[in-house]
N, C-alpha and C positions, 0 to 999 in steps of 0.2 A: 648553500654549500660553497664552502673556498676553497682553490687550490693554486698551492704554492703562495697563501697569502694574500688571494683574490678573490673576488665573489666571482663565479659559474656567472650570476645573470650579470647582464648590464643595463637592462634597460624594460620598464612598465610600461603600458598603453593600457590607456583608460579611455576607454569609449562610452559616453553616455550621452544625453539629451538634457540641456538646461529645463525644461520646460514643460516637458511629455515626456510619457509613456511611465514605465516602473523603474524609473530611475533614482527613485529619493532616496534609496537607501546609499548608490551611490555619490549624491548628491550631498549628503551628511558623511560621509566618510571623506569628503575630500578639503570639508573644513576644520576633521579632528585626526581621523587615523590617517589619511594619507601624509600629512603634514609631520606625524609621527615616527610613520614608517622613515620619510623620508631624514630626519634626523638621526635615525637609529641607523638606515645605511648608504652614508653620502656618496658611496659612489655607485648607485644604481639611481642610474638617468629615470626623471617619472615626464612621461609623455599622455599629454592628455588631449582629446579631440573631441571634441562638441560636434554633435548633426542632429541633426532636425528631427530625422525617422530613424532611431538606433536599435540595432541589438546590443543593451550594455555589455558588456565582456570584460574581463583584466586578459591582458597577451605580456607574457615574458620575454624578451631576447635573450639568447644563454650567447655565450661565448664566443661557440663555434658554429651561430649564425643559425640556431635552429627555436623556434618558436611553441611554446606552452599557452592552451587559450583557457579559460573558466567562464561560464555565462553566470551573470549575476544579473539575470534579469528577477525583479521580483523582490532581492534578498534584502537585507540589514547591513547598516555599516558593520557591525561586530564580522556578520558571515565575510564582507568584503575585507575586514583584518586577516583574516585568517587564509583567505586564500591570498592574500598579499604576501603572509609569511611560509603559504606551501610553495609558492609561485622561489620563492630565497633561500629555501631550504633545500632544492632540487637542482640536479643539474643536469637534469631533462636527456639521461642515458638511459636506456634498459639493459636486463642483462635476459638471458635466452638459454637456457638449459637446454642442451642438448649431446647424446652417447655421453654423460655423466660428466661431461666436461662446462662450464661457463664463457659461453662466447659474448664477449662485449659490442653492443653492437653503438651509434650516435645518430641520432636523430636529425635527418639533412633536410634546412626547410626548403617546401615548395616553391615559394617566389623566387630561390637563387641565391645571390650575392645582394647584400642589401644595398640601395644608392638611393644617394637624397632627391629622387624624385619620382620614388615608390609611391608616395601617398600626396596629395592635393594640399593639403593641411601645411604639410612641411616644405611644399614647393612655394608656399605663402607666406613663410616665414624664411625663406632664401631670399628674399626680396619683391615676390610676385606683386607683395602689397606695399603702398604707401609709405601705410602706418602698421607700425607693428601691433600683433594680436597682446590682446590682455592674458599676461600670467598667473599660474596660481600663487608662486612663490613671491608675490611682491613682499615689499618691507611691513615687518608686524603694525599693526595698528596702537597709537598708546591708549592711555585710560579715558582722559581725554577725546578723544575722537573718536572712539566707540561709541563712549554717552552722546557725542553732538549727531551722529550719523544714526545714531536708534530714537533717540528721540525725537528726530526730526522725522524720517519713517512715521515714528508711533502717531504725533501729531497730525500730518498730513489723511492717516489712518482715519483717526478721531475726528477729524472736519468732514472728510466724506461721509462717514458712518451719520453723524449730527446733520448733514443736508439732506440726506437720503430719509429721515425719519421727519424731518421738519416738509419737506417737501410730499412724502405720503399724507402727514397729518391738515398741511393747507389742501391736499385733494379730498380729503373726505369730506372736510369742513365745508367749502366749497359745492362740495354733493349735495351734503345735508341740507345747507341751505336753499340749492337751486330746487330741492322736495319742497321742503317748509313753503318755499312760495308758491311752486306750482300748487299744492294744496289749501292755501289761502285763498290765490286767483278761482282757483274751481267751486269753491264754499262761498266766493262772492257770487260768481255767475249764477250758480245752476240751485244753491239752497237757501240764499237769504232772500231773493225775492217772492218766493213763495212761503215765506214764514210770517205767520201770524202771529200781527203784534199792535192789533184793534183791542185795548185793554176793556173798553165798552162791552164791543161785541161779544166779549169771552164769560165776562160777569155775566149779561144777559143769558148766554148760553146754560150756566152754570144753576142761572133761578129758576129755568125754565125746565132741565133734568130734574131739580129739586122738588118743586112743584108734581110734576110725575112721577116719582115717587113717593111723595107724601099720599097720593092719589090714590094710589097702587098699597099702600098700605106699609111701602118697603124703607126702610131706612136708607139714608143718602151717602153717599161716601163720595166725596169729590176726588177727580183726579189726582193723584200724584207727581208731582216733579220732575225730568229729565234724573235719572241715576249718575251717579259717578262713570262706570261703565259705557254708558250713552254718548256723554259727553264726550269722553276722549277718543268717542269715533272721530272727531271734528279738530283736535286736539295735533299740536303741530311743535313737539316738543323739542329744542335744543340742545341737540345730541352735545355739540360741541361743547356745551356746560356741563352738561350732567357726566360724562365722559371725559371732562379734565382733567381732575386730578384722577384718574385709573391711567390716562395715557402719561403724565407725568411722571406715575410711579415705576410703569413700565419701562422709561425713557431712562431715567436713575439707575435701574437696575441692570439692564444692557451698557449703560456706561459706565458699573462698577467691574462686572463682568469683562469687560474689554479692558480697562485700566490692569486688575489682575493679571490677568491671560498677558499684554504686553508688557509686563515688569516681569513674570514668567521669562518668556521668550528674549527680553534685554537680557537678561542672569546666561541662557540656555547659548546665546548667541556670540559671547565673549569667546578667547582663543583660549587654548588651556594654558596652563601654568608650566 
């Protein structure tokens, strides 16, 4: 709301948390609707304050020194446009009916008279610090430098992503192996030396069932061979081969998946037009 030509508010505070808590939505608002707002109306100062442990909030300054708050914990950038635009459209008066008449009454803030060393934030930016804090308003990024600053991002992305799966696949491999051999060492110890393998002895054994059997009046049926089955009790298979190409196919597909998703998010990350 203006009067006389002037916007009622003067001034936004955006309190949110880079990092934590339920702040994304105002976290997204401040790379497309804040940025908007603030074009649409230049002379409403936007103060923003990053902490650590936040209740997000938008706060209004009106005129006559009196303060509007909104919690947007939780919300969407859209929810945060719009209390941006209730927060501009107001000029934070009530009116009070009372014996049929309308008394006007203005809303006088609690803290007083504002002075630049109300909040911590802004006593750091009088000089307390060094170096000056980073703003949101710096100079727009070109086309150029978008693509060298997201691709560089995405690739750094993609090499961790690539060592992380390379580095799971040499631990398993690695596992595998260190079974395969324990299962060898133990199949030398404890089952070959008692395996028999007197080709002699075994014929002999073989004539001399036959023989008793023929005796016996009963037909012979010589023993049968170790099964398939049998076998690969002793059987020490190379996971890492037969498991190739299934881990390679998976590998392809998680990095087609990521390539989408960051050519997405390059497109989603640009400033608007």
């Amino acid at each position: 709301m203006s009067r006389s030509g002037q916007l009622v508010l003067q001034k936004v505070i955006i309190t949110y948390s880079p990092n934590v808590g339920r702040c994304s939505g105002v976290r997204q608002a401040l790379a497309r609707e804040v940025p908007l707002f603030s074009r649409k109306y230049p002379s409403v100062a936007i103060d923003i304050r990053p902490r650590k442990w936040p209740e997000p909030y938008l706060a209004g300054v009106y005129k006559d020194g009196s303060e509007r708050t909104f919690s947007v914990n939780g919300l969407s950038a859209q929810a945060v446009w719009i209390r941006l635009h209730r927060l501009v459209s107001d000029a934070n008066d009530y009116h009070l009916p009372f014996n049929g008449q309308t008394m006007h009454f203005s809303a006088q803030s609690v803290q007083g008279v504002w002075n630049p060393w109300l909040w911590s934030y802004e006593r750091n930016e009088q000089g307390g610090r060094k170096a000056q804090l980073p703003r949101w308003d710096r100079p727009r990024l070109t086309e150029p430098e978008w693509n060298y600053y997201v691709d560089k991002y995405t690739t750094e992305k993609m090499s961790k992503e690539q060592v992380a799966l390379q580095q799971a696949e040499d631990h398993g491999r690695t596992m595998l192996a260190d079974n395969s051999k324990e299962v060898a060492e133990r199949f030398a110890t404890f089952v070959a030396p008692v395996m028999n393998t007197d080709l002699a002895h075994n014929v002999g054994v073989l004539k001399s069932q036959a023989a008793e059997a023929a005796d016996d009046g009963l037909a012979f049926s010589p023993p049968q061979g170790a099964s398939l089955g049998e076998l690969r009790l002793f059987a020490s298979p190379q996971h890492h081969q037969l498991g190739g190409d299934v881990v390679h196919a998976l590998r392809r597909a998680e990095a087609s998946k990521l390539e989408q998703w960051w050519a997405k998010r390059k497109e989603s990350s640009k400033p608007p037009k």
